[in-house]
TORLO-448214 format. One record per residue (C-alpha): x, y, z; residue in one letter. Coordinates in steps of 0.05 Angstrom, whole numbers, plus 5000, padded with zeros to 4 digits. Layout:
REM TORLO-448214
XYZa
...
REM end
This chain:
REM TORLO-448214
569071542539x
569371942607x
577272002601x
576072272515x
569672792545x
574073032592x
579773132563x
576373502503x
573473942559x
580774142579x
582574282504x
576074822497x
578275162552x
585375232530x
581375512456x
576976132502x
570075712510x
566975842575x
567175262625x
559775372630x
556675302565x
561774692563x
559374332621x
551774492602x
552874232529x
557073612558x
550573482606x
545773582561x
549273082504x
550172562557x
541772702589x
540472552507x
543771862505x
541071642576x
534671792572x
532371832499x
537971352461x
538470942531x
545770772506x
549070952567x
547470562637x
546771222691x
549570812739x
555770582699x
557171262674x
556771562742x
561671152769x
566071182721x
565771992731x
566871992801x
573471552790x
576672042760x
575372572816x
582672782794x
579573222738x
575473842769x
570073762725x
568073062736x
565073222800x
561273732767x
557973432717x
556172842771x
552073392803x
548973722745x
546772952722x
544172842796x
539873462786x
535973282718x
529873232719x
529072542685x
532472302735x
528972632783x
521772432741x
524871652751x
526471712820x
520071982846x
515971422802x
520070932825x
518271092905x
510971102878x
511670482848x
514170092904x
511070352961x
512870383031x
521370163044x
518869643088x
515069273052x
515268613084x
510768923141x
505269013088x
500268403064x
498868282989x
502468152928x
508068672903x
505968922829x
512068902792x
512669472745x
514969192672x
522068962664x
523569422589x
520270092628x
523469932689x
530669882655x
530470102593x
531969702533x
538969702534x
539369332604x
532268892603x
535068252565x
529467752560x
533767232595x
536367622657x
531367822711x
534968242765x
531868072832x
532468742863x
536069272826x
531069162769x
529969912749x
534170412728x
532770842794x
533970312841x
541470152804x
543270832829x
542670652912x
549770332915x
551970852872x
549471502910x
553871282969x
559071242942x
558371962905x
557672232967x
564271932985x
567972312930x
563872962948x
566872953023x
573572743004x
574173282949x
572073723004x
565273882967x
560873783037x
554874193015x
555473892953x
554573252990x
548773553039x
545573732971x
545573082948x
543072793021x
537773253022x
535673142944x
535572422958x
533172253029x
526371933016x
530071542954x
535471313005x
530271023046x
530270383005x
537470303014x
538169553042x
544669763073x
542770543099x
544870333171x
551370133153x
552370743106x
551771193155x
555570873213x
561470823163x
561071503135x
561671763205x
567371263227x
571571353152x
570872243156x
570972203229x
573672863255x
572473253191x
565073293179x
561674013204x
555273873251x
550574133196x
552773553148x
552573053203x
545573273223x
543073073148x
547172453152x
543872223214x
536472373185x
537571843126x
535671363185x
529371303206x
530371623273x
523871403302x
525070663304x
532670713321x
533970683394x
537371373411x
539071643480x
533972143505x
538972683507x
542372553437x
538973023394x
540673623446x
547673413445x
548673373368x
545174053362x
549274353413x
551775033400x
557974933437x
562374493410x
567674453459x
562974223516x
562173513530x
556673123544x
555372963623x
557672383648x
551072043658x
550672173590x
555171573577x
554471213638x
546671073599x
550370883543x
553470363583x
547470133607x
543870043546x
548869633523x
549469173592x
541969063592x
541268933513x
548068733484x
552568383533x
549767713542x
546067513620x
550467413676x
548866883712x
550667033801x
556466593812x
558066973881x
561666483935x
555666593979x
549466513920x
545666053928x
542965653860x
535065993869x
538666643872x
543066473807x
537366203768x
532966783792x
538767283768x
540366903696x
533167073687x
532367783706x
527468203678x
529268953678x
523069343697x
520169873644x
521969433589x
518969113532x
520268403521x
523368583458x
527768973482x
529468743564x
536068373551x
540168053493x
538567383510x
530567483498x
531667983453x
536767403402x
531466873405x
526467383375x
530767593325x
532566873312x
525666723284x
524767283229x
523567133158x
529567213122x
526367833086x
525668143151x
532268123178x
535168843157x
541269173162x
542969193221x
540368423225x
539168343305x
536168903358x
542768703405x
546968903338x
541869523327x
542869803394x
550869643393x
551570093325x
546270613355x
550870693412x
557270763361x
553971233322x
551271653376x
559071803396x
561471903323x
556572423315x
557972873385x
561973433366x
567673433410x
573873123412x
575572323412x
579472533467x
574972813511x
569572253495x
574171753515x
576572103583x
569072133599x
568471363587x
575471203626x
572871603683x
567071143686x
571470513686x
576070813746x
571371003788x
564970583775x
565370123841x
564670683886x
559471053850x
554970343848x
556370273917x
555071053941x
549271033904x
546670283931x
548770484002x
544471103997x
538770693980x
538570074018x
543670074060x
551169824064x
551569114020x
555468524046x
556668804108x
560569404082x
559269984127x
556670684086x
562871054112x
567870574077x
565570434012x
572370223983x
577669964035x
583570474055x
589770044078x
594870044026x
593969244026x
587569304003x
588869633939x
584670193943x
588070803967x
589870913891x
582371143895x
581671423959x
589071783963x
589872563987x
589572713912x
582472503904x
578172503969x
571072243929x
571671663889x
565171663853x
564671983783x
560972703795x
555372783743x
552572063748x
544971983778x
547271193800x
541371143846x
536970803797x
543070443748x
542169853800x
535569623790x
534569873720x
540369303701x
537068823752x
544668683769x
547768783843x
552669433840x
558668883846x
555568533781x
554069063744x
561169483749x
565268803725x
558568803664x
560169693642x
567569483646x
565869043600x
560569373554x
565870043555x
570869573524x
567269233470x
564270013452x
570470223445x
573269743396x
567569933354x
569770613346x
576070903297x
583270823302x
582671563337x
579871273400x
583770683408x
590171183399x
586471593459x
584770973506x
591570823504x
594271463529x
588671603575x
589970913605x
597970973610x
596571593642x
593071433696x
597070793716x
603671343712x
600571683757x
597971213807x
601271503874x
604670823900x
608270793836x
610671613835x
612271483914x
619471263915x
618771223991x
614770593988x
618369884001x
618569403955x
614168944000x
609169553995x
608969513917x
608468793911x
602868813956x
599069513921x
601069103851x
598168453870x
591468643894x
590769283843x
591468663786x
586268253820x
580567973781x
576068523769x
570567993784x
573167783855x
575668583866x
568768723852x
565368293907x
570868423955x
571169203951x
577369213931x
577769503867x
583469963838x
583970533786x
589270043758x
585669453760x
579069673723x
583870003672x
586869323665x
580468913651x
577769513608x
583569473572x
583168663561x
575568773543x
577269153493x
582868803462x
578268113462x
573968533409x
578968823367x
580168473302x
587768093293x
589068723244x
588469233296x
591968933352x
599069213322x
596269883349x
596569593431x
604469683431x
602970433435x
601070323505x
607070113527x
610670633486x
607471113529x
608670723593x
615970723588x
621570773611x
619370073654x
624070293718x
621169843766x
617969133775x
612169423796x
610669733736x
613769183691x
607768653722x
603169193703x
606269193632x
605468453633x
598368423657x
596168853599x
600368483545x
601067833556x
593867613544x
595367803474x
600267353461x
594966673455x
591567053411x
597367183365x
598966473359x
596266493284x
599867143268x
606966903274x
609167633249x
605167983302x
606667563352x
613767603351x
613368403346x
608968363413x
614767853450x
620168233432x
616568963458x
614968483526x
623368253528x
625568943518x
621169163579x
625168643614x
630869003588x
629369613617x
629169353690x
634668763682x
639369013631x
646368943646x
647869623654x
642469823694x
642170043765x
635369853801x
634170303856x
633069723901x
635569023884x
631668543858x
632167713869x
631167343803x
626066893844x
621667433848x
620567483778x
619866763771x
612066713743x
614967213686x
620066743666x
615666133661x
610366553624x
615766623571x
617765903569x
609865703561x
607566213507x
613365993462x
611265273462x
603265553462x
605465873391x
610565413364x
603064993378x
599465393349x
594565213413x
594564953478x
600964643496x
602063853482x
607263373506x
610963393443x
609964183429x
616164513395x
618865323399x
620065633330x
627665653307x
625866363291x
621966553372x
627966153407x
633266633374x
629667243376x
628267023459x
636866993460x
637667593420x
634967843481x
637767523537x
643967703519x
642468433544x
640268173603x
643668063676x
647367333678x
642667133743x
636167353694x
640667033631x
640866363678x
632966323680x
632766343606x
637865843590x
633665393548x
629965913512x
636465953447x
637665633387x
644265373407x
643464613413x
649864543460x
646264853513x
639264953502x
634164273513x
628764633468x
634364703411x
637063983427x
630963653420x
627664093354x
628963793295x
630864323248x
636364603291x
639463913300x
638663863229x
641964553221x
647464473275x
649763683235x
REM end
C-alpha cells in the first residue's frame, strides 16, 4: 500500500498538482482509516513509511502523521491513564483501561491480551526510535529534535530509554550538532542518573574546540574504580591479612551505601523484584553507561578525549604519589624528592627524561583521589588503568582507532628507543622493567609511560568483544617498521595476550600470528642488517611462545599431553620462516608441515595421512 500511495504521489506531480495539497490529502485519507475505519495499525504503517526513506515524501508524511491531533489526543490520554513511568514505586492496583478502546477493534481479538503494548499509543514507543533514526540519517536533525521535543514525556515510558539514547549517541557519533544532543540527553531523567558535577557546563559549552580539564576525567575514573570495578583486596608483599580484610572492605567516605562500591552496590541490586530491575538493570551498569554517555555527548573530538584519558594512564603514578607525598608524607620509604626512580635501570627516566621535567598530569586536584577510593596511591593507579580500559571499550570504533595511535605514539617516542646511542644491554634492561607488571611497578615505583600504556592497552582488549579485536592490528601498523628487539618485545607484550583468546576464532587468530611473524621478519629477515647483532638465544622466550600458542589453539585450551598444531598454523608458521635468518629458521624447525623434518608434522595425523 505505502509503495502504490507513493508512487501515485510521483505520478501527480509529473500531471502539475502541488506537492502540498498532495501530501495533505494523502494524510488526511490515511488519519480517516486510522482513526475512524481503524483499518490501518499506526504503528505498522509507520514503519512501513520510514522503510522506504528512499522516496522524499515518506519522511514527510511520517511527520505530518506524528503531528495529528488524534494521535496527539491518544498519546496524552494514554500518559493520564497510566500514571507515573515508574510505577512499580507506587502501591495499589493498576486500572487497566479496556482492551477494544485501548486498541481499537481491529487489533483487540478476544483471545490475545498483549501484556504491555496493549494500546494503540503505547505500540508506537519502539517505533518512535526508530523514526528518529531515519530522521538523522536522512539528515532531517530538527526534524528529529521536533519529534524529541513533541514526545519527551511519552518517551518516558520507554522500557529501553537508557539504551536508546546511549546508542543514538554511539551509532551518529560525530555528526549530531550540540542542540540535538542536548534534547537527546533530556529524554533521561537527569535527576536520578549519576552525572559528573561539571557535565552539564561542558555539554553547553560555547566553545567547542576546548576540552574538558583533566580532572574532568580523572573523576570519571574514579567513579568507575569506586562503583564499577569490583574491590581489590591488599595483596602487597608486606600486608598483613587485618590490613587485607580491612581494605576488601573499604568504605569510601561521603557515600551512600547504595552507591560506595560495586560489590555492596550488586548485592542490592541482586534482590529487586523483577519489575524493578530497569534498563540499565544494575547501579554498577548505570554508572558504567553514565560515564559512556557523558563522553559521547562532549563536543570535541574522539581524539582529544582520548589523549586526555592516555595522559592519565602515563602519568598517573606520579600524580598519586605527588599528591600522597604532599599530604602525609613519602610512602614506603620513598623520599618526596624522588617520587619515581631516575637510573635508566629503573625504568623511569622515560618519565622523568629532559623532555618532560614533571611527571604528574597538570590539571588534576589528586590530593583527595586517595582517600575518596579508600585505595593506597600504588592500588589505586593499577585500579584507573584498569577502569580507563574497560571505558574505553565501551565507546565507538572512533576511539579505539584513536587509542591506538595515541598509544603507538608515545611508545615511538619513548627516548631510549629514538636514542641510537644506547647499548643493547641498556635496552634490554629499560625494556624489561618498562614491561613489568603494572601491579609490582606500582608498589615498587617503578612505573613507565610504556608500561601503563601496555596494561591500559590489555585492559582494554580483555573487554572488547571477539568481533572487534580485528581492529588491534592497527597498532602495530602504526608501530612499524619493528627495527629493533627492543621494540619487537614491546610489539609482543601488546599482542600476544590476544592470541589465547583467539583460540575459538581460528580465522582471527591466524591473521594476528602471521602480523606477530612478519614483525619477526622485520628484525630477522634474511636481508636485513641489524644495527647491532643479535644472538638467537636472546630471543629465545619468543620462540617458545610460538611453539606453545600453536598447540594452545590447535587445543582449543590449555595445552595437554597429546595437544596437536593445525595442518593449516604449522604451514602458515613455515611460510614464514622461510624469510627468516637460518640461525632464527633453526629455532623453528619443528613448527612445518613437512613430516621429514618436523616432530609436530610427524606425529599429526592428517599430515602423515597426507604425506602416505
Amino acid at each position: 500500500m505505502v509503495d502504490v500511495l507513493l508512487h501515485h504521489i510521483q505520478l501527480e506531480l509529473q500531471h502539475g498538482h502541488s506537492l502540498q495539497d498532495l501530501l495533505l490529502k494523502a494524510c488526511t485519507n490515511l488519519a480517516f482509516y486510522i482513526w475512524t475505519h481503524e483499518l490501518l495499525p499506526l504503528d505498522i504503517l509507520l514503519l512501513a513509511l520510514i522503510d522506504r526513506d528512499d522516496d522524499p515524501h515518506a519522511l514527510r508524511i511520517v511527520m505530518s502523521l506524528l503531528d495529528r491531533q488524534e494521535l496527539q489526543q491518544r498519546v496524552k490520554l494514554y500518559c493520564m491513564n497510566r500514571g507515573p513511568p515508574e510505577h512499580w514505586i507506587y502501591s495499589g492496583v493498576f486500572k487497566r483501561v479496556e482492551l477494544q478502546k485501548a486498541l481499537g477493534n481491529h487489533l483487540s481479538w478476544k483471545d490475545r491480551y498483549p501484556t504491555f503494548f496493549d494500546d494503540i499509543a503505547a505500540r508506537l514507543l519502539p517505533v518512535i526510535p526508530l523514526i528518529v533514526y531515519r530522521l538523522i540519517e536522512n539528515d532531517a536533525k530538527d526534524s528529529a529534535e521536533r519529534v524529541l521535543a513533541l514526545y519527551s514525556q511519552f518517551l518516558a515510558y520507554h522500557p529501553f530509554r537508557f539504551t536508546f539514547v546511549r546508542d543514538i549517541l554511539a551509532y551518529f557519533y560525530g555528526h549530531l550538532p550540540v542542540k540535538l544532543i542536548v534534547r537527546i540527553l533530556n529524554g533521561l531523567d537527569i535527576n536520578k542518573i549519576p552525572f559528573s558535577e561539571s557535565f552539564p557546563s561542558h555539554v553547553n559549552s560555547s566553545n567547542s574546540a576546548m576540552c574538558p580539564p583533566p580532572d574532568y576525567f580523572a573523576t570519571l575514573l574514579l567513579g568507575l574504580v569506586n562503583n564499577v570495578i569490583p574491590p581489590l583486596h591488599n595483596n602487597s608483599k608486606s600486608g598483613s591479612v587485618s590490613d587485607a580484610l580491612n581494605n576488601s572492605m573499604r568504605a569510601p567516605p561521603n557515600k551512600t551505601p547504595a552507591t560506595s562500591q560495586s560489590g555492596q552496590t550488586n548485592v542490592s541490586d541482586g534482590q529487586k523484584a523483577f519489575y524493578q530491575i530497569q534498563d540499565p538493570g544494575t547501579y554498577t551498569q548505570l554508572v558504567l553507561e553514565t560515564a559512556v554517555i557523558e563522553l559521547l555527548s562532549l563536543p570535541v573530538s574522539a581524539s582529544q578525549i582520548v589523549s586526555s584519558l592516555v595522559q592519565i594512564v602515563i602519568n598517573i603514578q606520579p600524580t598519586l604519589i605527588q599528591s600522597s607525598n604532599g599530604l602525609h608524607g613519602a610512602p614506603n620509604g620513598v623520599g618526596q624528592g624522588s617520587v619515581l626512580p631516575t637510573s635508566p635501570s629503573g625504568g623511569s627516566t622515560d618519565s622523568l627524561g629532559t623532555s618532560r621535567s614533571t611527571a604528574s598530569v597538570s590539571g588534576i586536584n589528586a590530593s583527595n583521589f586517595v582517600s575518596r577510593s579508600g585505595y593506597t596511591c600504588q592500588q589505586l593507579s593499577c585500579l584507573l588503568i584498569q577502569a580507563c580500559g574497560l571505558l574505553l571499550a565501551q565507546l565507538p570504533s572512533d576511539f579505539h582507532v584513536q587509542l591506538y595511535i595515541e598509544a603507538s605514539r608515545i611508545i615511538k617516542e619513548t627516548w631510549w628507543l629514538t636514542d641510537g646511542k644506547r647499548s643493547l644491554g641498556e635496552l634490554d634492561s629499560a625494556v624489561g622493567y618498562a614491561l613489568l607488571d603494572p601491579t609490582w611497578a606500582a608498589q615498587d615505583n617503578t612505573s613507565t609511560a610504556i608500561g601503563n600504556i601496555v596494561a591500559l592497552l590489555h585492559s582494554f582488549f580483555s573487554n572488547l568483544p571477539q568481533e572487534w579485536l580485528e581492529g588491534t592490528h592497527l597498532i602495530i601498523k602504526h608501530l612499524r617498521p619493528v627495527t629493533s628487539v627492543a621494540m619487537l618485545r614491546i610489539a609482543f607484550r601488546i599482542m600476544s595476550p590476544l592470541l589465547p583468546k583467539l583460540a575459538n576464532a581460528h580465522t582471527l587468530f591466524s591473521k594476528t600470528l602471521s602480523l606477530i611473524l612478519s614483525m619477526m621478519v622485520d628484525v630477522f629477515g634474511k636481508n636485513t642488517q641489524p644495527p647491532t647483532p643479535v644472538e638467537p638465544l636472546e630471543i629465545a622466550d619468543l620462540i617458545d611462545f610460538f611453539h606453545h600458542i600453536i598447540h594452545y589453539e590447535g587445543q582449543g585450551g590449555p595445552v595437554q599431553a597429546n595437544s596437536k598444531p593445525r595442518p593449516e598454523v604449522l604451514s602458515l608458521c613455515g611460510r614464514a620462516a622461510e624469510s627468516l635468518r637460518p640461525d632464527i629458521q633453526h629455532l623453528l624447525f619443528h613448527l612445518k608441515p613437512d613430516t621429514n623434518s618436523s616432530i609436530y608434522a610427524a606425529t599429526h595425523p592428517k599430515l602423515v595421512q597426507n604425506a602416505s
